[in-house]
C-alpha positions as CSV (number, residue, x, y, z in Angstrom):
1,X,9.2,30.0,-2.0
2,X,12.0,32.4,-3.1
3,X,15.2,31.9,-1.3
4,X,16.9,34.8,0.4
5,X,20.2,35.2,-1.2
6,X,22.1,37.7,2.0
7,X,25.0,35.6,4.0
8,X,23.8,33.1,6.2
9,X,24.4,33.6,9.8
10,X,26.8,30.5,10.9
11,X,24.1,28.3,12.6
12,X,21.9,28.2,9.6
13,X,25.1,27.8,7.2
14,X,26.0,24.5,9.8
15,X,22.4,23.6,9.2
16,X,22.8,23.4,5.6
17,X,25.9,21.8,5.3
18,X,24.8,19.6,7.8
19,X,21.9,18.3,5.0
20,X,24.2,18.3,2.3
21,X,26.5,15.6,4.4
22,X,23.2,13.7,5.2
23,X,22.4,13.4,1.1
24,X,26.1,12.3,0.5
25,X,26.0,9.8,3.2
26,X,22.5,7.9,1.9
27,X,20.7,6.4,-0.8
28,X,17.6,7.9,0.0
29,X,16.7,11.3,0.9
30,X,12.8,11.4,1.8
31,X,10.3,14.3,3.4
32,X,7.8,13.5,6.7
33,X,4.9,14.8,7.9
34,X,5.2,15.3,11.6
35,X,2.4,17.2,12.2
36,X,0.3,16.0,15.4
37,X,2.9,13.4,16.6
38,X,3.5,13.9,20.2
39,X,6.9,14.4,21.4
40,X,6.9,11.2,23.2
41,X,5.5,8.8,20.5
42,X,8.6,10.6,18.4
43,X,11.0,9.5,20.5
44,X,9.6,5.9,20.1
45,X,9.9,6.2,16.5
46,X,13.8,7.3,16.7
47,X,14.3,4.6,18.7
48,X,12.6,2.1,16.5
49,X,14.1,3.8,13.4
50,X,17.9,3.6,14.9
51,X,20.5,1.8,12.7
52,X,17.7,2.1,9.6
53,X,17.1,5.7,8.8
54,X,18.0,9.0,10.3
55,X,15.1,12.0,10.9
56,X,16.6,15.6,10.7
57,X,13.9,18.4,11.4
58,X,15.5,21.7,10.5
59,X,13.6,25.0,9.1
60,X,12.0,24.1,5.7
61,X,14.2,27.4,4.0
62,X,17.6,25.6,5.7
63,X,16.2,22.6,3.6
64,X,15.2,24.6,0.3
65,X,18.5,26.3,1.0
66,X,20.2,22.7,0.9
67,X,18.5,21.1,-1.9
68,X,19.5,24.2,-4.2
69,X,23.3,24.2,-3.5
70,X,22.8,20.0,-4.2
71,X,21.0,21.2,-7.2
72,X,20.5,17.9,-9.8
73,X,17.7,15.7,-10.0
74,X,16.7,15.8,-5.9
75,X,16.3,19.2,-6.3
76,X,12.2,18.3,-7.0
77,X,11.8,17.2,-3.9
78,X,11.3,20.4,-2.9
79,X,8.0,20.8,-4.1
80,X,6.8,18.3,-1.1
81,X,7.9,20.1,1.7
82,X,5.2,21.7,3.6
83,X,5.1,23.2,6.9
84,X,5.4,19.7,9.2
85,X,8.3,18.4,6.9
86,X,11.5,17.2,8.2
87,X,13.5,14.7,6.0
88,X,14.6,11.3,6.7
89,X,18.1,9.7,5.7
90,X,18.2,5.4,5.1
91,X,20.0,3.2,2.8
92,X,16.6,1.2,2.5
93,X,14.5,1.5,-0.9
94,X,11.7,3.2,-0.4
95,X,9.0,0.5,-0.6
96,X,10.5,-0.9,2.6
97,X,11.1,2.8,4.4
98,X,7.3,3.2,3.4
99,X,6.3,-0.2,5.2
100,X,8.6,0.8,8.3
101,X,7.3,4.1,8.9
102,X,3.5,2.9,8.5
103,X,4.4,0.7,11.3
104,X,5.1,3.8,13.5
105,X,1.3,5.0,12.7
106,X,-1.4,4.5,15.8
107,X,-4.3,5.5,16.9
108,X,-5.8,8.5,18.8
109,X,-8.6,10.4,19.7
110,X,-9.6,12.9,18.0
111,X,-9.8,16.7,18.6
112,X,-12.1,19.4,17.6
113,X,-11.7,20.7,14.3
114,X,-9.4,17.6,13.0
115,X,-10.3,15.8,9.7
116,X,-11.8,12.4,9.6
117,X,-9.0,9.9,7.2
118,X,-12.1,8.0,6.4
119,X,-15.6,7.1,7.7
120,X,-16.1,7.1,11.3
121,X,-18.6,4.9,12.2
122,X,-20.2,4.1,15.9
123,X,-21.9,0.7,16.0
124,X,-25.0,-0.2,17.7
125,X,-25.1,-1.9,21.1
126,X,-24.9,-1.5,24.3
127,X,-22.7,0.5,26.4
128,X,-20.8,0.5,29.8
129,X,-22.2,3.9,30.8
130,X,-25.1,4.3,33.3
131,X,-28.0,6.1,32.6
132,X,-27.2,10.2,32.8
133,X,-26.6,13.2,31.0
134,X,-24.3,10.7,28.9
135,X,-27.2,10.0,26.8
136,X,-27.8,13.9,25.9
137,X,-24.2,14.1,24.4
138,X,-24.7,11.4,22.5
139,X,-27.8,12.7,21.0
140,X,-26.4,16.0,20.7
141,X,-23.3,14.1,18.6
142,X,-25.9,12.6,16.1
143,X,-25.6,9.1,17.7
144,X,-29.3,7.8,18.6
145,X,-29.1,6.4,22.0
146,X,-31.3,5.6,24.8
147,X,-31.7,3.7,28.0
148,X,-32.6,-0.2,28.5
149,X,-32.2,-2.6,30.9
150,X,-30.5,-0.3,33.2
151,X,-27.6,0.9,30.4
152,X,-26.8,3.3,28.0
153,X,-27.7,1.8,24.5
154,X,-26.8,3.0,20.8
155,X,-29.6,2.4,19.0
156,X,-28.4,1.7,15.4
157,X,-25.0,1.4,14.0
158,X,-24.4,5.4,12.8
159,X,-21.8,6.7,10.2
160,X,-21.1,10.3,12.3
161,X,-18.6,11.8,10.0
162,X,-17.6,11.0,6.4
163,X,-14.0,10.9,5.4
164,X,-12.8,14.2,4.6
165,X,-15.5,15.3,7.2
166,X,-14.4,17.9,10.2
167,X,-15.0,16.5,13.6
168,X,-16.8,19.1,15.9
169,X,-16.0,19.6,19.7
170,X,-19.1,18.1,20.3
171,X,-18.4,14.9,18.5
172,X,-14.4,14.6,19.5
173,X,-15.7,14.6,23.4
174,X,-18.5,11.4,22.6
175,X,-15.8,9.7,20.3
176,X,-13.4,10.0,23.4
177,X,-15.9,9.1,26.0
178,X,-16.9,5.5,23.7
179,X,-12.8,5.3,23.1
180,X,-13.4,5.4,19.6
181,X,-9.9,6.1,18.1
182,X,-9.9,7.4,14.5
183,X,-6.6,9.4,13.8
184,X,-4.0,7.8,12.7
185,X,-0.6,9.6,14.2
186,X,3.1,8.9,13.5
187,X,5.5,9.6,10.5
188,X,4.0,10.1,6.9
189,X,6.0,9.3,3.8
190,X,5.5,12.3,1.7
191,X,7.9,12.0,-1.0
192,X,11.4,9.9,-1.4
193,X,14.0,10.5,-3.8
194,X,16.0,6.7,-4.7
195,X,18.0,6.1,-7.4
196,X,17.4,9.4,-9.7
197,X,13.7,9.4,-8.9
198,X,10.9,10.7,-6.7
199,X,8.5,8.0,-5.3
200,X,5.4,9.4,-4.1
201,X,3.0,7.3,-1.1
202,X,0.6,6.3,-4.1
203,X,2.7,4.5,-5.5
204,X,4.3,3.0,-2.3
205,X,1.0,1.4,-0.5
206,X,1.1,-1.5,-2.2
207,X,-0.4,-5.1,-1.2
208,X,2.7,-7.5,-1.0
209,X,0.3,-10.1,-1.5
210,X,-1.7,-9.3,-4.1
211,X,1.5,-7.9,-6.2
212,X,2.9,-11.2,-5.9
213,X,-0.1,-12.8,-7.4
214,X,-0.2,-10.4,-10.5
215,X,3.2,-11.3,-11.1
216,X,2.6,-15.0,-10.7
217,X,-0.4,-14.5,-12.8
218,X,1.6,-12.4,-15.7
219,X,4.5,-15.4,-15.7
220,X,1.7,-17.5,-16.1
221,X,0.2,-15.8,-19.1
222,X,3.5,-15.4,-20.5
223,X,4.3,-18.7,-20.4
224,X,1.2,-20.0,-21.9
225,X,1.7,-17.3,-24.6
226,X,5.7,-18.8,-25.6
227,X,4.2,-22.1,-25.7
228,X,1.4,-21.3,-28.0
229,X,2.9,-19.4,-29.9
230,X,5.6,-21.4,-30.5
231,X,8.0,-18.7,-28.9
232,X,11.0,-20.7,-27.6
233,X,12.6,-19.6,-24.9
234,X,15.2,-21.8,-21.9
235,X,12.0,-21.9,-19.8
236,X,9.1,-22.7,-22.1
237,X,11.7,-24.9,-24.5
238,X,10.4,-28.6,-23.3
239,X,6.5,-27.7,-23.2
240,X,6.8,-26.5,-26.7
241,X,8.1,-29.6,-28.1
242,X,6.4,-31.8,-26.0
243,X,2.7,-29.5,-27.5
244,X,4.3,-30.3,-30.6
245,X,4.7,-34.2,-30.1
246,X,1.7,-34.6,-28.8
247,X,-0.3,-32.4,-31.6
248,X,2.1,-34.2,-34.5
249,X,0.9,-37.8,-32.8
250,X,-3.1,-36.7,-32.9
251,X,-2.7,-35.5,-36.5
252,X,-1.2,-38.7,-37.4
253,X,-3.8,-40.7,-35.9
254,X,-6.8,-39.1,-37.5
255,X,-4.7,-38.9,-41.0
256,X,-4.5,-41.6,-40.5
257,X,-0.1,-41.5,-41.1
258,X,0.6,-45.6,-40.8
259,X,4.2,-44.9,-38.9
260,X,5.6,-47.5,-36.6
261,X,4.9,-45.5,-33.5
262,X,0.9,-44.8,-34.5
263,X,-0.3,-47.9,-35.8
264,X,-1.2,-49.5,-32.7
265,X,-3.3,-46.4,-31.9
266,X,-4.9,-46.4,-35.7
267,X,-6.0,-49.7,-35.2
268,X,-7.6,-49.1,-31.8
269,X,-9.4,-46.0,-33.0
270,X,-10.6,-47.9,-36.2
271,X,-11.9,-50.5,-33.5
272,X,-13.7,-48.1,-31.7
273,X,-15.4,-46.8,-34.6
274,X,-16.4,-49.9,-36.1
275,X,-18.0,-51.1,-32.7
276,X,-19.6,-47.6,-32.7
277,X,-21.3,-48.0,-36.3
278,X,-22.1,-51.9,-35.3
279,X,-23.5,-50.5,-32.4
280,X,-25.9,-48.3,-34.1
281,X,-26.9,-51.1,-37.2
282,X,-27.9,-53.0,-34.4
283,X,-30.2,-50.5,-32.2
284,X,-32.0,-50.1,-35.8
């Protein structure tokens, strides 16, 4: 998007400058989608968000306007911006802004002509509505239905719409009607800027969980690899010389090595094999 280059009327200069003191003021400089968020969930989210991180929704050129008088290494995160886009200001990193702002998301019903985020599914059962033209507008939807014992049954469990799927007029009213909820609305992490770098949602989305496990499970490996290897380090120090002891101590029993320390244990292995051959001579 070229800029235009003319003097900027005085309100759109404040607007710029007014990003520019936002950048100077935080760690992290991040994009959001807003599209679809009701303006009274978004005052919930301000309100949650107060004290941690600060949304500014200004005309996207205002921004582009912004980022190339910054100029630098932030000046990337221009190629996020899209037509919802306002930018959020925190001092957080931006694995926890990411976690925050997914808590902002809920869900809602859909509307004709949205797309599905993933596979919406109506599950078999029965249903609270009485027999009527209900049943045809299910049908209509794709969702097998009929009447028993007095109610409005779906017949089998029915996947209506794949992800990536647009939900018809048709379909949004039935969803509604069985209080299915699939869109997920609030703020969307598109891009953030931390610390000389752009972190994008992919990244971001991780399991807390299951990270901590892979790096318990790679300081376990690595552990196991200094000790084996004979790799000393302050943590695997002890376990190295103790392998060692105990490895030095077998070697000199099967030598057999006649040391003070080993004799009692060559004796009781020479034991064990003699009752082992005395055992067999005698079987025979």
């Amino acid at each position: 998007m070229a800029l235009y280059t003319q003097h900027l009327p005085e309100w759109k200069r404040e607007e710029v400058e007014d990003v520019k003191k936002h950048v100077g003021q935080f760690t992290l400089v991040g994009l959001v989608d807003m599209h679809g968020i009701p303006a009274t969930q978004l005052q919930q989210i301000r309100r949650n968000l107060r004290g941690i991180a600060t949304i500014k929704m200004t005309r996207n050129t205002l921004v582009l306007h912004a980022l190339a008088e910054i100029g630098g290494d932030l000046e990337a995160i221009k190629d996020y911006i899209s037509g919802n886009s306002a930018m959020i200001f925190t001092n957080e990193n931006p694995f926890k802004l990411y976690k925050l702002l997914a808590k902002t998301q809920t869900k809602m019903a859909a509307k004709a002509g949205q797309i599905a985020p993933e596979d919406i599914v109506v599950p078999k059962g029965p249903t609270s509505f009485k027999p009527g033209p209900i049943v045809g507008e299910l049908q209509q939807a794709g969702i097998p239905a009929a009447i028993e014992a007095g109610k409005v049954k779906i017949k089998e469990t029915k996947t209506v719409v794949k992800a990536g799927g647009v939900i018809n007029a048709k379909l949004a009213t039935v969803l509604a009607k069985l209080d299915i909820k699939p869109m997920d609305v609030g703020l969307m992490l598109q891009a953030a800027f931390y610390q000389g770098s752009i972190f994008e949602p992919s990244v971001l989305n991780i399991d807390e969980s299951v990270f901590m496990g892979q790096i318990a499970q790679a300081a376990t490996e690595a552990f196991n690899l200094s000790v084996n290897a004979a790799f000393p380090t302050a943590d695997t120090i002890g376990a190295i010389v103790t392998k060692a002891a105990r490895e030095a101590r077998s070697l000199g029993i099967e030598a057999p090595v006649y040391e003070q320390d080993l004799i009692d244990a060559i004796i009781g292995k020479a034991y064990r094999e003699m009752a082992a051959v005395k055992g067999a001579i005698g079987e025979n």
